[in-house]
N, C-alpha and C positions, 0 to 999 in steps of 0.2 A: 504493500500500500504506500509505501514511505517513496517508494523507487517511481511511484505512479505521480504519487505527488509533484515531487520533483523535475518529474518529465515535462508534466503542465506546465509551471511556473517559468519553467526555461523557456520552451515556444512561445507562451505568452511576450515574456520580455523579448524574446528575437523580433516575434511579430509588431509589437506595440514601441519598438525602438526607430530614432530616428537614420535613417543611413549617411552615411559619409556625403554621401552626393550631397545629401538635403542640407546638413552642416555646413557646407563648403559654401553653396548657394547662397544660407543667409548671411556668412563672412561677408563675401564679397558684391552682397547688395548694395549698389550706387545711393548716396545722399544727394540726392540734387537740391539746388535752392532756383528758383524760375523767377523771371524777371523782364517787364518789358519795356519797352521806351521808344520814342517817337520823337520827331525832329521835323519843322515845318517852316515854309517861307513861303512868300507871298511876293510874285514877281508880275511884272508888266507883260500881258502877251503878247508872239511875236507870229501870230496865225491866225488868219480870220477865214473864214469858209461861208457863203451867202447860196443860199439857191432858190433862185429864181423861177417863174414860168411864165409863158406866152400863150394866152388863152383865147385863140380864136375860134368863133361860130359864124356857121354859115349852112344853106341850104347845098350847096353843092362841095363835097369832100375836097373836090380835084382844087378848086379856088382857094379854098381857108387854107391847104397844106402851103401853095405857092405864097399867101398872104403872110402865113406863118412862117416860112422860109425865110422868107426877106426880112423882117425883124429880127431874127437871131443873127442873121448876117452884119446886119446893123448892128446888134447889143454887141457880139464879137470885140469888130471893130473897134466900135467906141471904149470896153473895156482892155482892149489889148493896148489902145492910144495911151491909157493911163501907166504902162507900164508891165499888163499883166500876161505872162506868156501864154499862148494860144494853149499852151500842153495844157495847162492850170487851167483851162474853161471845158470842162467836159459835161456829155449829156448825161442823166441821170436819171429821166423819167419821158415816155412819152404814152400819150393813149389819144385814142379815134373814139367817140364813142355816140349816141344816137343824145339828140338834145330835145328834153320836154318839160314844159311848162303847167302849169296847173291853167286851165280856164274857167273861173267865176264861173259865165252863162253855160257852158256845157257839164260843170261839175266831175271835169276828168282832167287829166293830163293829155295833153296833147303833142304831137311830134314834130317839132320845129326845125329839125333840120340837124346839124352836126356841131360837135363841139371837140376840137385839137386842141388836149394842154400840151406843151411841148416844155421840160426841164432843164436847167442850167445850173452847174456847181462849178462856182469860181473860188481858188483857193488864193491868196493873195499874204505874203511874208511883208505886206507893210499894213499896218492894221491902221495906219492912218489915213489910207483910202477908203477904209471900207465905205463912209459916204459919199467916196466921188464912184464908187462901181456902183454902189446902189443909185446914185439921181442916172447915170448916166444910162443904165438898163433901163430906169423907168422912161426916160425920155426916150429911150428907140423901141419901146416897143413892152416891155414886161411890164403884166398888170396884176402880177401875185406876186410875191417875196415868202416864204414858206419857212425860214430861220438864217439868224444870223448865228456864225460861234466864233467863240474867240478860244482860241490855244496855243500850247506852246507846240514849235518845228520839234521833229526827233531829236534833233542832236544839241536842243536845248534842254529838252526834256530830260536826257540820259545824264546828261554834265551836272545839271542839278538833282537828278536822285541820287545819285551816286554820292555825290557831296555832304546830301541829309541822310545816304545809309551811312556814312561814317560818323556822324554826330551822334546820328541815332545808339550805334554800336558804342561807340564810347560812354554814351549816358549808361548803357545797361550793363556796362561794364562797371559804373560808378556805383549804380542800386546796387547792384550784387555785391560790392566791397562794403558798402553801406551798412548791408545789414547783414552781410558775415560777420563785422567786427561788433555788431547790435550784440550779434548773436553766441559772443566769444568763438566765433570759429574762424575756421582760414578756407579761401577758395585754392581748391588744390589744379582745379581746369577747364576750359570751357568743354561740355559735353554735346552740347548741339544749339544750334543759332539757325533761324529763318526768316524771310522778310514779309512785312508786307505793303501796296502803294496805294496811292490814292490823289487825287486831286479833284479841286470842285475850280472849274468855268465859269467866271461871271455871265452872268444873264446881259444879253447885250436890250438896250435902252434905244432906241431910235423911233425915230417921229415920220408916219409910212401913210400921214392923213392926206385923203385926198391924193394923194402923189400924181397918180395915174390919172385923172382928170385935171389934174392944173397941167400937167404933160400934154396931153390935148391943147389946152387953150392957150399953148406957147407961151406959158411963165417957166422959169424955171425952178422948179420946186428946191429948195435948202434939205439937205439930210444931216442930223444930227446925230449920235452915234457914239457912245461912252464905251468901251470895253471894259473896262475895271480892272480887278486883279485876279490872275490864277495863284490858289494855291495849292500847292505840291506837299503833302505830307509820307514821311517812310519811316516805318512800323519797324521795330527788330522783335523777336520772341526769343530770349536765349536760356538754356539752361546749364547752371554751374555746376562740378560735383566739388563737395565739401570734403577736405581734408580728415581723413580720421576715422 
């Protein structure tokens, strides 16, 4: 009985013991301490983007498309005059489509003939034109503007993230020292770091009243046109492991 006993209490303990593996594992489990920080500036944009369209109607397709021809040939022009390279003026949008009306006395829509929007995306690196491309479209012809944006070119874009991931990096490097020594402990290395970006486009502000009818009656309509400021923010995520 004694020898049976015995037998039990040993498998028991074999079984209900921890293994070496499993020892080693909690040795060698990482302390991390996490920490993030962000870095932001707020710069002048040097990219505006406008797209435009030329909205002709008419009873016969063949006429409104030639009608509509010859306006964008003209808006072109006039916006390449200002400096803006023809590559920078591409189409973007066009549709044919059947044009109807509501009629009061018949109490239906009715079929009036045809209606061509034809689209235009001008990209422009002097964002102090944007209101001489936009009077200058409306006077030859565009009687929608659909958004203006203001941003930064690529390789201003890249120069300044890169700039705020290293401030970034540095600030989180700062937390982490911060509150290691809070914490009486020492960072013994960085264990992993990731980024992330962001920026917000000022809302562009321009005055688009009437444009197109004072265009008609040979004034020349004023465009006003604030861009504001983009800001550019970059995000770090890093985590420390602590010494010890």
């Amino acid at each position: 009985m004694a020898l049976i006993m015995a037998a039990i209490l040993f498998s028991s303990a074999f079984y209900f013991a921890p293994s070496k593996t499993q020892i080693l594992s909690q040795q060698n489990q990482l302390h991390l301490l996490s920490v993030s920080a962000d870095a932001s500036k707020e710069v002048t944009p040097d990219k505006v983007e406008i797209i435009f369209s030329v909205v002709s109607r008419g009873a016969d397709p063949t006429a409104i498309q030639v009608e509509n021809d010859a306006k964008l040939k003209q808006i072109t022009a006039a916006i390449a005059a200002l400096g803006v390279p023809t590559e920078n003026i591409k189409t973007v949008g066009y549709s044919l489509d059947r044009w109807q009306e509501y009629n009061e006395t018949q109490k239906k829509y009715v079929d009036m003939g045809y209606q061509l929007s034809n689209s235009l995306r001008v990209v422009s690196y002097d964002v102090t034109q944007a209101g001489k491309i936009v009077k200058g479209a409306v006077q030859n012809g565009a009687n929608d503007i659909s958004g203006i944006t203001f941003s930064l070119a690529d390789s201003t874009q890249k120069k300044l993230y890169n700039s705020l991931l290293q401030d970034a990096a540095a600030s989180a490097k700062g937390k982490a020292d911060a509150m290691a020594t809070s914490a009486g402990v020492k960072i013994a290395s960085l264990s992993s770091m990731n980024e992330g970006y962001n920026y917000v486009a000022p809302v562009a502000n321009y005055n688009y009243r009437d444009m197109a009818m004072e265009a008609k009656a040979g004034a020349a309509p004023e465009v006003s046109i604030s861009a504001g400021l983009v800001k550019v923010i970059a995000t770090v995520n890093a985590q420390y492991e602590i010494a010890g």
